[in-house]
C-alpha positions in Angstrom: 98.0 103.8 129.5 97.0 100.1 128.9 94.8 100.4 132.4 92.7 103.6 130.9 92.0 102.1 127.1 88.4 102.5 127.5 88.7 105.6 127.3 90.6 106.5 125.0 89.7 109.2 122.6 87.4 108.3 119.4 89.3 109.7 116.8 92.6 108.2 118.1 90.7 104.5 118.0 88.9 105.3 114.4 92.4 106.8 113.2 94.0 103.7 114.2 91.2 101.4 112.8 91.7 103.2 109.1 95.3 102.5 109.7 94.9 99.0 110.4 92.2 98.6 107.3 94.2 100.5 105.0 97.9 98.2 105.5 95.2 95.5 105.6 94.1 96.2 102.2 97.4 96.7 100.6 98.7 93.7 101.5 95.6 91.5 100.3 95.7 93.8 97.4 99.4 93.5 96.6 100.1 90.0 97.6 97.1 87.5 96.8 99.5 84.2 96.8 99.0 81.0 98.3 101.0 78.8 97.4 104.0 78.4 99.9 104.1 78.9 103.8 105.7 82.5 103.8 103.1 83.7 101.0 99.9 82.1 104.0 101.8 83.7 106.7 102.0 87.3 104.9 98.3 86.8 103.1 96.7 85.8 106.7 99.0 88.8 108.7 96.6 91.4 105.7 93.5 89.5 106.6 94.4 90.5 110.2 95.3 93.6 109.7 91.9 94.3 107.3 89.7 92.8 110.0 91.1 94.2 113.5 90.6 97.8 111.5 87.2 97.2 110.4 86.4 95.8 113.8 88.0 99.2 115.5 86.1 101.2 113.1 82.7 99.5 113.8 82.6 98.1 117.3 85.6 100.6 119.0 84.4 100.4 123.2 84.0 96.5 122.5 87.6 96.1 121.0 89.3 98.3 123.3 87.3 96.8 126.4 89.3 93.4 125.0 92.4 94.7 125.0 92.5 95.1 129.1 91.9 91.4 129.0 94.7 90.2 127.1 97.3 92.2 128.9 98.1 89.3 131.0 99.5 87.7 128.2 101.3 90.3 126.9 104.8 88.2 126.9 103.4 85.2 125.6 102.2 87.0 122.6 105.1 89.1 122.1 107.3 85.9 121.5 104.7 84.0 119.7 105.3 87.3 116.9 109.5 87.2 117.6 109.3 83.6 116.8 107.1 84.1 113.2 109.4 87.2 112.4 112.8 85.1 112.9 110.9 82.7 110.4 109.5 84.8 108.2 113.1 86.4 108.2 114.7 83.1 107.7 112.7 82.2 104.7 113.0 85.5 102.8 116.8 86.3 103.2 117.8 82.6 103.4 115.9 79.9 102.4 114.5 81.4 99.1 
């Protein structure tokens, strides 16, 4: 599946980008804050989210022709993200 992205179907990679704009936009809706680490971490994940939909959306072959790049990486990535979530865990159940 990762090796064939290109061609995925449209609608999937336009549903998806809605997706991503949509839980994008409710969290920069919902939670505008700045003012400690967690609330940049969870402000900056809804900018990422708002963006990589929009981008899907306008630009889908160029975004998806991306994605067979960074496949390589994969497990680098992955724990990058299971190191913020064991923060962002820590911080919300027990450091607040």
């Amino acid at each position: 599946m990762l090796n064939e992205s290109d061609r995925a179907h449209p609608v999937t990679i336009n549903l998806s980008g809605m997706v991503h704009f949509f839980i994008g936009m409710a969290v920069i809706l919902v939670h505008p804050l700045w003012g400690s680490l967690l609330e940049v971490i969870v402000s900056l994940m809804g900018i990422g989210f708002m963006l990589k939909g929009a981008l899907l959306i306008a630009i889908p072959k160029v975004i998806m022709k991306s994605n067979n790049a960074t496949v390589a990486r994969l497990p680098k990535v992955g724990a990058g993200f299971l190191a913020m979530s064991a923060y962002l865990a820590y911080a919300a159940f027990f450091a607040a």
